[in-house]
C-alpha positions as CSV (number, residue, x, y, z in Angstrom):
1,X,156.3,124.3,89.7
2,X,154.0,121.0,90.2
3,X,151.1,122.0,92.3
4,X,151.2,117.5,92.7
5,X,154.1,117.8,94.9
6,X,154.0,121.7,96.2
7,X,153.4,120.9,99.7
8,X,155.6,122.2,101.4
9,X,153.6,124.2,103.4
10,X,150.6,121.6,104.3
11,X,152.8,121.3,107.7
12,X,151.1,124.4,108.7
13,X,147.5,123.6,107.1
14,X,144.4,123.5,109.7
15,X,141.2,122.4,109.5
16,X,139.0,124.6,111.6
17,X,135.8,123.2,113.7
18,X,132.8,125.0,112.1
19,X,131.2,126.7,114.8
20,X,134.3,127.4,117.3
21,X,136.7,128.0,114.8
22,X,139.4,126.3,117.1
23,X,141.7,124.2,115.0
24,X,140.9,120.4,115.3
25,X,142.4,118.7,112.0
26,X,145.8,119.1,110.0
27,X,147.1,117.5,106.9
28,X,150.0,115.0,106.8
29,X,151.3,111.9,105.9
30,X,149.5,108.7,107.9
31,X,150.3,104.6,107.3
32,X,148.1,102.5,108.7
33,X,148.4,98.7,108.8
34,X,145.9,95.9,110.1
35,X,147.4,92.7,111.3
36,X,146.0,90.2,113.2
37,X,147.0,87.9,115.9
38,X,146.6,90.9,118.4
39,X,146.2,88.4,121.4
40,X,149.2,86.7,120.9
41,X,152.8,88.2,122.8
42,X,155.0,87.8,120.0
43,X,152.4,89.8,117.9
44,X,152.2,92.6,120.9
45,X,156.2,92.5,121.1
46,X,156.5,93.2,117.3
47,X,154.2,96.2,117.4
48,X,156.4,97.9,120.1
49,X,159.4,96.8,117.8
50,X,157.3,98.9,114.6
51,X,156.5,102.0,117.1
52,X,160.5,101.9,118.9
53,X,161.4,102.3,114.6
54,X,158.8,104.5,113.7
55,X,161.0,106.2,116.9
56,X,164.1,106.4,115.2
57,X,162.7,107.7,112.2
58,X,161.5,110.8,114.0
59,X,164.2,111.2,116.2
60,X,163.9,114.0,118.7
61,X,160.4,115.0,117.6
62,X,159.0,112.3,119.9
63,X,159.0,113.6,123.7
64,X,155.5,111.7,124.5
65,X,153.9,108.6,125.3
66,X,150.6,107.5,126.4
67,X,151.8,103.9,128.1
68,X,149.6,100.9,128.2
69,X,146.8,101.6,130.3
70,X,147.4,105.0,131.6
71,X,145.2,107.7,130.3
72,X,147.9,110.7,130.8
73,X,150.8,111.2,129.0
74,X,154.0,111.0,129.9
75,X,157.8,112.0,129.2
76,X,159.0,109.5,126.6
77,X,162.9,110.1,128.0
78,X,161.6,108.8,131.4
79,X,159.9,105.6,130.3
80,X,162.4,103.5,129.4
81,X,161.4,103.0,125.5
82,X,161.5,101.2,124.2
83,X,162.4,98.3,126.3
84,X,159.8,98.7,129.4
85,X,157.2,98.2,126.8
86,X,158.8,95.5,125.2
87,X,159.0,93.7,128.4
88,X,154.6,94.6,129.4
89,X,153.9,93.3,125.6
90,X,155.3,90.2,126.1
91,X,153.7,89.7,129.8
92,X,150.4,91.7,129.0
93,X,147.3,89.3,129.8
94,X,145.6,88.1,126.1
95,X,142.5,88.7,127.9
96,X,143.5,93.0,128.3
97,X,143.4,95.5,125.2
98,X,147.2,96.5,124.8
99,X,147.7,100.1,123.5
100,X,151.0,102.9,123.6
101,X,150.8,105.7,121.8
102,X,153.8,108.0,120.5
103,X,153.8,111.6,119.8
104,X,155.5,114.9,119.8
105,X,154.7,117.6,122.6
106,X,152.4,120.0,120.8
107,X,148.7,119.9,119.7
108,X,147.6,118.3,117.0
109,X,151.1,116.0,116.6
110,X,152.3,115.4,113.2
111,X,154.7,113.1,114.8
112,X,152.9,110.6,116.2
113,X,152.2,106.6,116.0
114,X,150.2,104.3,117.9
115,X,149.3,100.9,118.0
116,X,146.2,99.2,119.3
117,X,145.5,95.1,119.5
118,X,142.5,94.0,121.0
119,X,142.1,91.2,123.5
120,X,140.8,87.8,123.2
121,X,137.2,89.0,124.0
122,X,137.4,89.7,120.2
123,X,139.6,87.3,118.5
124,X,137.9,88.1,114.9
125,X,139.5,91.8,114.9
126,X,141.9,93.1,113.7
127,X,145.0,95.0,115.5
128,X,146.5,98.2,113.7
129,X,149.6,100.4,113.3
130,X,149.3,103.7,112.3
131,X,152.1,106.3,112.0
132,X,152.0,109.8,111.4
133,X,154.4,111.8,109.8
134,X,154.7,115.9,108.0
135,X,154.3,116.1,104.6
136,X,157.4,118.1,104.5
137,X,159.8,115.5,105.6
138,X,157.8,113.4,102.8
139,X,159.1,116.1,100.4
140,X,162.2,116.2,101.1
141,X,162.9,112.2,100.9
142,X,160.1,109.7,99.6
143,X,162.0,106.8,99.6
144,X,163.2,107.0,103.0
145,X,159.4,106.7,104.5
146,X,158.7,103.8,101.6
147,X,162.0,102.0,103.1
148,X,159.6,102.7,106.5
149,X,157.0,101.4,105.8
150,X,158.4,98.5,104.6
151,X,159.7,97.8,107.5
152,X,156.7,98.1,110.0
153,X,155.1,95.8,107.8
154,X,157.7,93.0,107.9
155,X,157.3,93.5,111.9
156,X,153.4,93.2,112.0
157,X,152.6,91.2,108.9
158,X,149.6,93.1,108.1
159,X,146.8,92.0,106.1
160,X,146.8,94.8,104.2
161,X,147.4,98.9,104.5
162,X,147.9,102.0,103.2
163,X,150.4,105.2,103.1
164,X,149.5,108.8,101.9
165,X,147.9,111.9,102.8
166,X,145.4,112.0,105.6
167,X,143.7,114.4,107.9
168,X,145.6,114.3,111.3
169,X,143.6,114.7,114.4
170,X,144.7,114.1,118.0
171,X,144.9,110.5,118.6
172,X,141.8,108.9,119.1
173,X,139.8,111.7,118.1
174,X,140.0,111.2,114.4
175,X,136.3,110.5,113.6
176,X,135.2,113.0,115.7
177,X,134.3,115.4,113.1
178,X,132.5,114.8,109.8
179,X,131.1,117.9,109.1
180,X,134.6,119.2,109.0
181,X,136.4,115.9,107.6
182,X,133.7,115.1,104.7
183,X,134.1,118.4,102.8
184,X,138.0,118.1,102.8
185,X,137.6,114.7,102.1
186,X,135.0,115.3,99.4
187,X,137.5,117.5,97.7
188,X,141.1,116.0,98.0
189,X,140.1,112.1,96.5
190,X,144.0,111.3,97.9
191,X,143.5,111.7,101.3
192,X,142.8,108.9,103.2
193,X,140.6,108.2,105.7
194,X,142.5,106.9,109.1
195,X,139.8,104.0,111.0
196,X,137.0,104.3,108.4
197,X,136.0,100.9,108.4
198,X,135.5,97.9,110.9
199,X,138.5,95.9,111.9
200,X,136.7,92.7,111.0
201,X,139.1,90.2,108.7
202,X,138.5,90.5,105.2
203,X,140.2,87.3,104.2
204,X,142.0,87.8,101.1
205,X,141.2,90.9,100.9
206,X,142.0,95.0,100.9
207,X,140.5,97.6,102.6
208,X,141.5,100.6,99.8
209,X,144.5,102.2,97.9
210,X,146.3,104.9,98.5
211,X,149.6,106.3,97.4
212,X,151.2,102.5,98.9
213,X,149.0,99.8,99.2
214,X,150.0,97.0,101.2
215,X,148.9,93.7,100.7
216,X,149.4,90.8,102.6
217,X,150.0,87.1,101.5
218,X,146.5,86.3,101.4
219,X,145.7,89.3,99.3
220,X,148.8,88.7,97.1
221,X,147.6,85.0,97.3
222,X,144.2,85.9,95.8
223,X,145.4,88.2,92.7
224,X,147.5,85.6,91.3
225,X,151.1,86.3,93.3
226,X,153.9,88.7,92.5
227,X,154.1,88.0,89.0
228,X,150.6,88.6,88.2
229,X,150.0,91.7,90.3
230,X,153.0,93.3,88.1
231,X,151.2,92.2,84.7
232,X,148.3,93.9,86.2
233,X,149.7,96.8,87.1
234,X,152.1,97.5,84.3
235,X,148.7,97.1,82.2
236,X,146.8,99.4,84.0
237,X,149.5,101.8,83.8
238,X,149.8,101.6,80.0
239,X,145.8,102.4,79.8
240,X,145.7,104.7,82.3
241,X,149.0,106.7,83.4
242,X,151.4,106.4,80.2
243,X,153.1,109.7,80.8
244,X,152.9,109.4,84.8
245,X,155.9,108.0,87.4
246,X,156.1,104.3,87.4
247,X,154.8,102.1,89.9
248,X,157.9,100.1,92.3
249,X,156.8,96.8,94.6
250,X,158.9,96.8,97.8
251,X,158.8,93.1,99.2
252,X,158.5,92.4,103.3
253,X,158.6,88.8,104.9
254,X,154.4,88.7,104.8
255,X,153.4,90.5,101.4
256,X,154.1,93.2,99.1
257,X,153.9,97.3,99.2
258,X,152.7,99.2,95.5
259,X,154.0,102.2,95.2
260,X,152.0,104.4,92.8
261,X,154.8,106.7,91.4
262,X,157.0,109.0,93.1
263,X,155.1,111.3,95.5
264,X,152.0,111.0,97.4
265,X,149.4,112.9,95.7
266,X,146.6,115.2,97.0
267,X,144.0,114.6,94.7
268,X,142.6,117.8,93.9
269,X,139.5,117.6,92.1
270,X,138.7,121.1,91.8
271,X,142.5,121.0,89.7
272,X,144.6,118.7,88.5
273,X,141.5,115.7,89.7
274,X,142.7,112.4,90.1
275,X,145.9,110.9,90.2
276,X,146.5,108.7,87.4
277,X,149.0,106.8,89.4
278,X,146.0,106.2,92.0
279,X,143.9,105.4,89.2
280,X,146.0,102.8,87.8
281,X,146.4,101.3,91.1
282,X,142.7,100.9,91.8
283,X,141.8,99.4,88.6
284,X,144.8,96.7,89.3
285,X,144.1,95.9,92.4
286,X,139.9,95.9,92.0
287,X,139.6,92.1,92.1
288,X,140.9,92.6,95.6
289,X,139.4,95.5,97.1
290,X,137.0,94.1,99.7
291,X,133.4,95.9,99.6
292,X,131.2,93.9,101.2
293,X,130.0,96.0,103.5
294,X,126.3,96.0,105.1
295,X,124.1,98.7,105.0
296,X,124.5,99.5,108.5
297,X,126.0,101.9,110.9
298,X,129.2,99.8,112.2
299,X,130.1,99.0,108.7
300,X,130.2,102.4,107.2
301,X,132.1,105.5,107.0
302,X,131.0,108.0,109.6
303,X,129.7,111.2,107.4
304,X,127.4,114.0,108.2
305,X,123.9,113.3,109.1
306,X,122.1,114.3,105.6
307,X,124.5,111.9,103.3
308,X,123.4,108.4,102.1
309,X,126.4,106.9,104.5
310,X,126.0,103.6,102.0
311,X,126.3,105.1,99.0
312,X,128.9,107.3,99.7
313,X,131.3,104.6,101.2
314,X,130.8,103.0,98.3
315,X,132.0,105.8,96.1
316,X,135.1,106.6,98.6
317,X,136.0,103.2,98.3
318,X,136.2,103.3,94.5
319,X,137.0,106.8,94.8
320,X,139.9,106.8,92.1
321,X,137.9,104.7,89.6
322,X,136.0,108.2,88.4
323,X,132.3,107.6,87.5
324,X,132.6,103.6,87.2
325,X,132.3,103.1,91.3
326,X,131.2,99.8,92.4
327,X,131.0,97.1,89.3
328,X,133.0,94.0,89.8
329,X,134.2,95.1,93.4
330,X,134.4,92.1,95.9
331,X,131.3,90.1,97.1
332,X,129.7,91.8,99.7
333,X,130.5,89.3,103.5
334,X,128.2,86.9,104.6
């Protein structure tokens, strides 16, 4: 059996708090994609259109929703989804943050998506997607969440995002805990990180890589186009993961997904270490991976107190690249 894809049974995985012992983390699937245009009700409209199909996907798993400006959740059968929502996206004042959030009716949801856009207060962020889904219904059909995917992305036109294992939390909660999330984290390089980073535009850019990377058309624009992102990858893959699961693009009116092989990947690096797919990814993709981040606070991941935050991001962002972290990354943002 290949421990890579033996996961079976992260469905039932927690992550304990360290003093309490009270779950507070799990481990499945999470997408998460950063568009902008947040203010604008077309842009609001197509976000409920990605949660109503992140919907159907789940099926009867979803009995929740946390509507637009309530802070209590409420039966999903009685709120008219997706079409109430629909209708408040499209009338919602620019002015207002618009947020819904998605879930199924037990603690700690593996089923559950939300989507949060900002109002004009902040034009310069950025609004984002995320989805949430078991590893287990990964398992049993890949290609059915990369068809997904796919999908939300050609409704919100993201400027780039990512699919593969995360740490799950309760919704908005997720950085809550990084003397519990770090250690994981620290372990398992293919997990990634859901809202690690500031939702300022990185024009051209992309935030990291995961087991799909999704680039928009100004990140496509800026590696050359489709052509020369598949020379790049189809080299990095001969240097780096011969033997490994080829990599697939997936096309979506707005950009591109990379799928590095088959199967998301855990990245244990007490075991098997990192995924070569990952690997090859990153090293195709580096001219595009944005890393200009400041040495302060807002712009850095959000670690346990005794950690150079700074250096650390660094090496999470380049995470899959083994000892060679940070050379030739993206100029840091002026």
């Amino acid at each position: 059996m290949d421990r890579r894809t033996d996961y079976e049974n992260l469905d039932e995985a927690l992550i304990p708090h360290r003093h309490s012992g009270n779950p507070i983390m799990r481990i499945g699937l999470r997408t998460q994609l950063f568009f902008p245009g947040g203010t604008r009700p077309q842009v609001r409209v197509a976000a409920v259109e990605a949660l109503a199909a992140y919907a159907r996907l789940a099926g009867p798993h979803l009995t929740r929703i946390l509507p637009n400006g309530s802070k209590r959740l409420a039966n999903i059968a009685r709120a008219d989804f997706p079409e109430r929502q629909r209708q408040q996206a499209a009338e919602s004042p620019p002015g207002e943050v618009f947020g819904i959030t998605i879930c199924e009716d037990r603690k700690i949801p593996l089923w559950h998506a939300s989507a949060q856009l900002p109002g004009d207060y902040a034009p310069e962020l950025l609004s984002y997607f995320t989805a949430a889904t078991p590893a287990s219904a990964i398992k049993e059909d890949p290609d059915r969440h990369v068809a997904a995917v796919v999908e939300w992305a050609s409704m919100v036109r993201p400027d780039y995002g990512t699919a593969g294992f995360a740490l799950i939390a309760e919704p908005g909660m997720e950085l809550q805990w990084p003397d519990e999330s770090w250690p994981v984290l620290s372990r398992f390089c293919g997990l990634d990180y859901l809202g690690a980073f500031n939702l300022n535009r990185k024009p051209g850019c992309i935030q990291a890589v995961n087991w799909l990377t999704v680039l928009g058309e100004a990140a496509l624009a800026t590696i050359g186009g489709r052509q020369r992102l598949a020379e790049r990858l189809s080299r990095a893959w001969s240097e780096i993961a011969p033997a490994a699961p080829g990599f697939s693009l997936h096309d979506f009116d707005g950009g591109i997904v990379v799928r590095a092989g088959d199967h998301p990947q855990m990245g244990d690096l007490q075991q098997e270490g990192i995924p070569e797919t990952y690997q090859a990814v990153s090293a195709a993709l580096r001219p595009v991976i944005f890393a200009g981040y400041r040495n302060r606070p807002g712009d850095l991941l959000k670690l346990p107190a005794k950690l150079d935050r700074h250096r650390e991001t660094m090496g999470w962002i380049f995470r899959f690249d083994g000892g060679d972290r940070a050379a030739g990354s993206a100029p840091e943002a002026t």
